[in-house]
MDTraj code that builds the backbone (N, CA, C; nanometers):
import mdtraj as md
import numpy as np

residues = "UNK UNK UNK UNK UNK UNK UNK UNK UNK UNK UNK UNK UNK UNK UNK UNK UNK UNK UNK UNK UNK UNK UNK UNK UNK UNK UNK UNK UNK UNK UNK UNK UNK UNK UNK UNK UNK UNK UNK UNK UNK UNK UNK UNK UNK UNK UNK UNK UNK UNK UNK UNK UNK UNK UNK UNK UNK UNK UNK UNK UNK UNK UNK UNK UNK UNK UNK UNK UNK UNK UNK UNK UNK UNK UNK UNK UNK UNK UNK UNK UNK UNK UNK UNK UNK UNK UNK UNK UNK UNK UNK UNK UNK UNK UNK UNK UNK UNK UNK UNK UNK UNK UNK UNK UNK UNK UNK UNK UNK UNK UNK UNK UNK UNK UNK UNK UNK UNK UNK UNK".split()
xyz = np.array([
    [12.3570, 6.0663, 13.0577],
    [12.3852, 6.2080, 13.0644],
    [12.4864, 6.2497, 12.9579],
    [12.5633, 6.1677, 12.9299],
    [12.6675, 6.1949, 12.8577],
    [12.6278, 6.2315, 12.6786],
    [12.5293, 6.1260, 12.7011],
    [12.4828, 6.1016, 12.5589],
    [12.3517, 6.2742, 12.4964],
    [12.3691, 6.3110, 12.6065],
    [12.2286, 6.3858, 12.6275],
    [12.3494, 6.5472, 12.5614],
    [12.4879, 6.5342, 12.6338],
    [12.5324, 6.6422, 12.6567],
    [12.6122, 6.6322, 12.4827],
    [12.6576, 6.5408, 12.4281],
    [12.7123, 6.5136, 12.3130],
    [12.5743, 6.5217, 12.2085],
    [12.4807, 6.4931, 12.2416],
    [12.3825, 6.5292, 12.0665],
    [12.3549, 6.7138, 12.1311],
    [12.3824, 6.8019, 12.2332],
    [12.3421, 6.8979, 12.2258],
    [12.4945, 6.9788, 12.2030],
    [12.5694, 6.9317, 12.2280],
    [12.6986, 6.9929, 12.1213],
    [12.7312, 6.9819, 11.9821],
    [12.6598, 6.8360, 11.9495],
    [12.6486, 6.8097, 11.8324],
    [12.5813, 6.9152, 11.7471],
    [12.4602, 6.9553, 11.8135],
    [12.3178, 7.0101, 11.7565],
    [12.4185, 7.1843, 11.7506],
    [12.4757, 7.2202, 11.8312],
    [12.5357, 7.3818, 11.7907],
    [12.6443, 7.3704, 11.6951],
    [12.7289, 7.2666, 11.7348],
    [12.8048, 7.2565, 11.6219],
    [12.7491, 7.2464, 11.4854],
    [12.7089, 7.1616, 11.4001],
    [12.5934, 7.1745, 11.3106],
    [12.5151, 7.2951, 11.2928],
    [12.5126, 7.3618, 11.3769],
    [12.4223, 7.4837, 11.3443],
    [12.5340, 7.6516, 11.3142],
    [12.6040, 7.6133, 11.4101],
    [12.7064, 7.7400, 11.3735],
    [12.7399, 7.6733, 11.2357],
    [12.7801, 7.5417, 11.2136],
    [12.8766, 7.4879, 11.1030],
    [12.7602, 7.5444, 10.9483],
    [12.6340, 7.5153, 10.9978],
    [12.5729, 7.5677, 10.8329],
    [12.4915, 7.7262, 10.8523],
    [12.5153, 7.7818, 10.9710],
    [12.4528, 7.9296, 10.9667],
    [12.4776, 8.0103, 10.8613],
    [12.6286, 8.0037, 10.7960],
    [12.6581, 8.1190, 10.7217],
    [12.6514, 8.0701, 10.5871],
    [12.5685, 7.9027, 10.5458],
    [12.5129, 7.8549, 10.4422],
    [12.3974, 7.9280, 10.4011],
    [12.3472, 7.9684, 10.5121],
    [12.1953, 8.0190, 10.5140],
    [12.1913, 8.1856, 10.5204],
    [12.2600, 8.2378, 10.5456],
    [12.2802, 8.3684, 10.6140],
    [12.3344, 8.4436, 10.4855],
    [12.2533, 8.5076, 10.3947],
    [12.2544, 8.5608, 10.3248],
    [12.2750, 8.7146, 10.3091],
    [12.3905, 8.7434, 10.3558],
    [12.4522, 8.8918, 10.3716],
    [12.4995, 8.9648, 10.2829],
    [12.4760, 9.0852, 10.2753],
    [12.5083, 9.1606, 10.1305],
    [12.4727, 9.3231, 10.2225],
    [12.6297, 9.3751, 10.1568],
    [12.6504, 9.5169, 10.2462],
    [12.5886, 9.6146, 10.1181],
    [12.4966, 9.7385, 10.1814],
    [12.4077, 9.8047, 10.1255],
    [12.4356, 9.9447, 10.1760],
    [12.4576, 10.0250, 10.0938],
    [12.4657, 10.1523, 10.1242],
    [12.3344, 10.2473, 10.0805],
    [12.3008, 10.3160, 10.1794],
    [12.1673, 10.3756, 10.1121],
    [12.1118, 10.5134, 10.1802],
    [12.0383, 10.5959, 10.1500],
    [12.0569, 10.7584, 10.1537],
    [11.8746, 10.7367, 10.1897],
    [11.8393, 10.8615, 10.3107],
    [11.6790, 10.8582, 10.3336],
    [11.6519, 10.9244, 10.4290],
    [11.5993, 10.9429, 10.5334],
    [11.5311, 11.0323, 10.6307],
    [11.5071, 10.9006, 10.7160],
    [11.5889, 10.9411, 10.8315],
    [11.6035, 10.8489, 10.9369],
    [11.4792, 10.8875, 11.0152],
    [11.4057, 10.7948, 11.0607],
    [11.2884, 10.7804, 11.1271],
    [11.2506, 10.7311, 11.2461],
    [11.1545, 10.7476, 11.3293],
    [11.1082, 10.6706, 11.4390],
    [11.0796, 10.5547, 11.4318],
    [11.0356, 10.4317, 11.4566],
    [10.8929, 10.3441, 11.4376],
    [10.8903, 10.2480, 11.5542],
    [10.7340, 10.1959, 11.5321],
    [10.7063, 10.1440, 11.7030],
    [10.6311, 10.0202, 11.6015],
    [10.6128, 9.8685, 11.6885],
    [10.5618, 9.7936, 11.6241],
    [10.4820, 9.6857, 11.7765],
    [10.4154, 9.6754, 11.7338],
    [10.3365, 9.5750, 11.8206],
    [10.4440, 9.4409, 11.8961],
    [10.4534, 9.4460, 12.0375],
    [10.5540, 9.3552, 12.1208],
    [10.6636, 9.4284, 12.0987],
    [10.6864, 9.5238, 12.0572],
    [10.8425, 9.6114, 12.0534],
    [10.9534, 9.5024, 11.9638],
    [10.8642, 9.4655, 11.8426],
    [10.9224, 9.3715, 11.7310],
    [11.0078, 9.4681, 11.6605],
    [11.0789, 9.5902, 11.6765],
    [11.1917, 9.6273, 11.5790],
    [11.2483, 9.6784, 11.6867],
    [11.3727, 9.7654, 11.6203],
    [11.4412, 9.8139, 11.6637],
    [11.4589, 9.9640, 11.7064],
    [11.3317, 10.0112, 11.6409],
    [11.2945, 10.1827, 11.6633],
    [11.3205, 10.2727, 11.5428],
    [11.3993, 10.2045, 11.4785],
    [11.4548, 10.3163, 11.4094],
    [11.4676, 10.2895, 11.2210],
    [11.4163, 10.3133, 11.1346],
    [11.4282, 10.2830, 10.9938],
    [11.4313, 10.4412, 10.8942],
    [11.5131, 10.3913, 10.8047],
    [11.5461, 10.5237, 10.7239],
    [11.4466, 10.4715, 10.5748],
    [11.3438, 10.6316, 10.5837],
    [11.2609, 10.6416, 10.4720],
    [11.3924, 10.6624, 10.3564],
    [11.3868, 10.5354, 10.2506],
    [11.4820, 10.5521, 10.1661],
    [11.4665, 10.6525, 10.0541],
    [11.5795, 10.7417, 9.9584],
    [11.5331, 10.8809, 9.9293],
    [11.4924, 10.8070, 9.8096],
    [11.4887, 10.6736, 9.7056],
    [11.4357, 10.6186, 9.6441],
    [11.4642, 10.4391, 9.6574],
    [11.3133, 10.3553, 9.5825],
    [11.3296, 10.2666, 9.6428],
    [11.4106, 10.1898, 9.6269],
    [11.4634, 10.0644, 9.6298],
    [11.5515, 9.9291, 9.5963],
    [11.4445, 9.7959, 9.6168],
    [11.5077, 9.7517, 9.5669],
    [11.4895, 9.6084, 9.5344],
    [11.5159, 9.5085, 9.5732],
    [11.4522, 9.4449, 9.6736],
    [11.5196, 9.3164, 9.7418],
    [11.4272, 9.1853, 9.7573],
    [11.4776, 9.0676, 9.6991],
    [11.4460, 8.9593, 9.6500],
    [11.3016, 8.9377, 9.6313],
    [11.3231, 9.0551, 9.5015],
    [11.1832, 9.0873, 9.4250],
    [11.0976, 9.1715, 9.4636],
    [11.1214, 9.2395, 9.6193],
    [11.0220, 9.3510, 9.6466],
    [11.0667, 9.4653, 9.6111],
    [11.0109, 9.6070, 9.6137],
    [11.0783, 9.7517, 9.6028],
    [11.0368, 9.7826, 9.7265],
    [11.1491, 9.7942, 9.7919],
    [11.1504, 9.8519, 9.9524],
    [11.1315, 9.9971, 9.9490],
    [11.0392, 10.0387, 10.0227],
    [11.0775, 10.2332, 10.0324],
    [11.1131, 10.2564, 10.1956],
    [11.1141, 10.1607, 10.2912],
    [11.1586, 10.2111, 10.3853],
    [11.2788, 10.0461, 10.4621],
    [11.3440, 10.0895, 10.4983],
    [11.4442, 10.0028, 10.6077],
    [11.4404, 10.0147, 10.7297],
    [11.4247, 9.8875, 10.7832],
    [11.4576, 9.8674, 10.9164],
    [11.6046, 9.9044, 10.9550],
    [11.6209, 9.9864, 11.0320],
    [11.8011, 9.9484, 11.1007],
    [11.8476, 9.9585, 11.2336],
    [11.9569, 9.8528, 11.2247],
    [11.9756, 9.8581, 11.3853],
    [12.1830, 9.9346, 11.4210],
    [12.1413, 10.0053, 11.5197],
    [12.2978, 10.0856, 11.5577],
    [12.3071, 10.0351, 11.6988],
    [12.4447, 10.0315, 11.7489],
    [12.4921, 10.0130, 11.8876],
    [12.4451, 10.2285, 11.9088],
    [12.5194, 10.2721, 11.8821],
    [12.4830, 10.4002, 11.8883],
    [12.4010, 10.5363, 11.8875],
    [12.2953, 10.5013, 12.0443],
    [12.1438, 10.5565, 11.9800],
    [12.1349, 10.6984, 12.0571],
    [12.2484, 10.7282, 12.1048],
    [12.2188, 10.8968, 12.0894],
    [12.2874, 10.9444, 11.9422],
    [12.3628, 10.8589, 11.8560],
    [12.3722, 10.9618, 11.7337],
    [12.2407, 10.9164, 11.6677],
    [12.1680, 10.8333, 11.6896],
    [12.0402, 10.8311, 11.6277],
    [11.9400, 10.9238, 11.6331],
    [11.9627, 10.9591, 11.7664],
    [11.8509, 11.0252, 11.8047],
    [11.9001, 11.1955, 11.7508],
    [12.0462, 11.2103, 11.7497],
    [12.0564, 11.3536, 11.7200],
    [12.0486, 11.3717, 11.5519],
    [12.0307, 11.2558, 11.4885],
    [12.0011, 11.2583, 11.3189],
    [11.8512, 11.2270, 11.3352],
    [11.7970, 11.2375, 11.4472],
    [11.6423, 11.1786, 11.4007],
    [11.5947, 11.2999, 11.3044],
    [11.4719, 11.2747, 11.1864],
    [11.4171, 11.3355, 11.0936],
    [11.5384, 11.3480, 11.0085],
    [11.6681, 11.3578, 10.9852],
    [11.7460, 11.4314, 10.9280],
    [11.7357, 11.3631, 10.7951],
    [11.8257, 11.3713, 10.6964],
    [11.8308, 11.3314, 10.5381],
    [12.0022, 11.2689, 10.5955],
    [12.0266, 11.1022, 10.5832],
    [12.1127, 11.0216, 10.6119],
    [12.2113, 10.9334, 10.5642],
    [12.3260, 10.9428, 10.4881],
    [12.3640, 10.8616, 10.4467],
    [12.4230, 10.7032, 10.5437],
    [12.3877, 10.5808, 10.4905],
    [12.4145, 10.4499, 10.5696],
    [12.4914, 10.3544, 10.5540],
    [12.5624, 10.2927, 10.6062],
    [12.6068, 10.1900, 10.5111],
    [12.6319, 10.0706, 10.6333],
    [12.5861, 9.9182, 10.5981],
    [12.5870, 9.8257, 10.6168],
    [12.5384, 9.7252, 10.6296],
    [12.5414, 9.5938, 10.7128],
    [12.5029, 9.4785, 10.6092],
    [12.3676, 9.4125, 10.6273],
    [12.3026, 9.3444, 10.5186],
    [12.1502, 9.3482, 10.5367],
    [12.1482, 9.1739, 10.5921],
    [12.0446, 9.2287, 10.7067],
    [11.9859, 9.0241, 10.7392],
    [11.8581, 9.0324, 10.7575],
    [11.7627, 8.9280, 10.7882],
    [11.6838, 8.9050, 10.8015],
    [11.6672, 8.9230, 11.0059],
    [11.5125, 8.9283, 10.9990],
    [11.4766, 8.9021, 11.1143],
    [11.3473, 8.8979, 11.1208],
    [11.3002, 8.8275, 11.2018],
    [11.1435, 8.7597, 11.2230],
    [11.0883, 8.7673, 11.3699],
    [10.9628, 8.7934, 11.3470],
    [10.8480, 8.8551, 11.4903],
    [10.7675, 8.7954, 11.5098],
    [10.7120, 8.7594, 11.5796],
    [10.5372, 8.7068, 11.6147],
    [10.5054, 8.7767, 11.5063],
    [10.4549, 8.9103, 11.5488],
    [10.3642, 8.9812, 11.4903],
    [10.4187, 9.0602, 11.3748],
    [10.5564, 9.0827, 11.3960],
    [10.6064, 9.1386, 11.1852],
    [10.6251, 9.0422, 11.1255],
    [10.6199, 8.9269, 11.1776],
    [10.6491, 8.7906, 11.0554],
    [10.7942, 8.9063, 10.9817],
    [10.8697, 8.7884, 10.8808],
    [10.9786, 8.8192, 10.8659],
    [11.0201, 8.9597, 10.7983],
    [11.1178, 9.0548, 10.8208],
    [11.1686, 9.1566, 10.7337],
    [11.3124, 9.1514, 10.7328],
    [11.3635, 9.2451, 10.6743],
    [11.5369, 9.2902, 10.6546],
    [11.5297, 9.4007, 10.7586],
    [11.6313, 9.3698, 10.7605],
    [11.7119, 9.4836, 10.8655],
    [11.8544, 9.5326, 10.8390],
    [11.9025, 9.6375, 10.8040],
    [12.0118, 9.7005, 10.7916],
    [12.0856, 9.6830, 10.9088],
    [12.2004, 9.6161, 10.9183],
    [12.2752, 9.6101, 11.0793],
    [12.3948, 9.7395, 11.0655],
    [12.3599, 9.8614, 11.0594],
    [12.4758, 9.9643, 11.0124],
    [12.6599, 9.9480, 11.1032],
    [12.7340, 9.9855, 11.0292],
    [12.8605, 10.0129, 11.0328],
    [12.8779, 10.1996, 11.0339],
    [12.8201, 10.2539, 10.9791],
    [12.8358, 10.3753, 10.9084],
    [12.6921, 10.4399, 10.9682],
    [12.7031, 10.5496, 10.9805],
    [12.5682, 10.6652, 10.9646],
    [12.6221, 10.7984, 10.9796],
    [12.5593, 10.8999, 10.8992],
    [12.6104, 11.0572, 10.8865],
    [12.4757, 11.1026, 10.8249],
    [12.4773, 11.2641, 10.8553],
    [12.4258, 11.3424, 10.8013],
    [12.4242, 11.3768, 10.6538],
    [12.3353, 11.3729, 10.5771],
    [12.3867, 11.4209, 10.4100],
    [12.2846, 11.5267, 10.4131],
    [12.3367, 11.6324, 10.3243],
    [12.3298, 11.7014, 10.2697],
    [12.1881, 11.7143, 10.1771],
    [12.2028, 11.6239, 10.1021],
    [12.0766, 11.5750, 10.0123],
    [12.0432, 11.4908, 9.9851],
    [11.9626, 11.4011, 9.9370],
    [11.9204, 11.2444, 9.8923],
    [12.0085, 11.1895, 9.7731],
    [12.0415, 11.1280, 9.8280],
    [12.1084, 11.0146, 9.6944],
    [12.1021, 10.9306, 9.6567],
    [12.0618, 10.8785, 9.5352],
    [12.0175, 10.7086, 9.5337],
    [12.1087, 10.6570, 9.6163],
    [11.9797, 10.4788, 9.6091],
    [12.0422, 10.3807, 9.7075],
    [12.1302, 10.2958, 9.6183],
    [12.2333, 10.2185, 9.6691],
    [12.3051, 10.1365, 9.6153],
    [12.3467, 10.0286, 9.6085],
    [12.3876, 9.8829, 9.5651],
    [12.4132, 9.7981, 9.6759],
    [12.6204, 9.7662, 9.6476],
    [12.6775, 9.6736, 9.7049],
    [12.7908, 9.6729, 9.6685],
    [12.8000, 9.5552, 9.6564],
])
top = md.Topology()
chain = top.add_chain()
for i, resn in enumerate(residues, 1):
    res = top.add_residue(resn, chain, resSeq=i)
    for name in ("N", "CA", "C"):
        top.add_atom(name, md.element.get_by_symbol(name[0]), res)
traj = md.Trajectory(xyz[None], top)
């Protein structure tokens, strides 16, 4: 038992210890028309901002983002609106979306007008 309980502490330790080897984070600020979206098994998060032009991420040109907020009545009261965003991009993977990015926001407001996207 003992031996059973030490390779499965072993096994998290090791895994927290190289997560942020792998975990490729990079904070993104970016301007678009915050949106609905629905995906087969309820694989997102509901909500992605049509970006007001595209970006570039490891070799694709994105025109829309996934993003996820603790805060989903200010989501819902910017839904359709024109949005400025800001925060940090990860990955995430579905049965059925197979892998995308996802914006994990810090930041969201109303803008005024579209502004290019940016990264920092």
């Amino acid at each position: 038992m003992r031996l059973v309980r030490f390779a499965a502490l072993s096994a998290v330790i090791l895994f927290v210890t190289f997560l942020p080897l792998h975990a490729k984070s990079k904070k993104l600020t970016v301007s678009g028309k915050l949106t609905r979206v629905m995906a087969i098994g309820a694989e997102t998060s509901g909500w992605s901002i049509e970006l007001a032009s595209p970006i570039t991420l490891d070799g694709n040109e994105i025109h829309s983002l996934e993003i996820q907020y603790s805060d989903t009545q200010k989501l819902e009261s910017l839904k359709d609106h024109w949005v400025r965003a800001k925060g940090i991009l990860s990955s995430s993977s579905g049965v059925e979306t197979g892998h995308r990015m996802v914006l994990k926001l810090s930041l969201i407001k109303e803008s005024s007008e579209p502004k290019p996207s940016s990264s920092h």
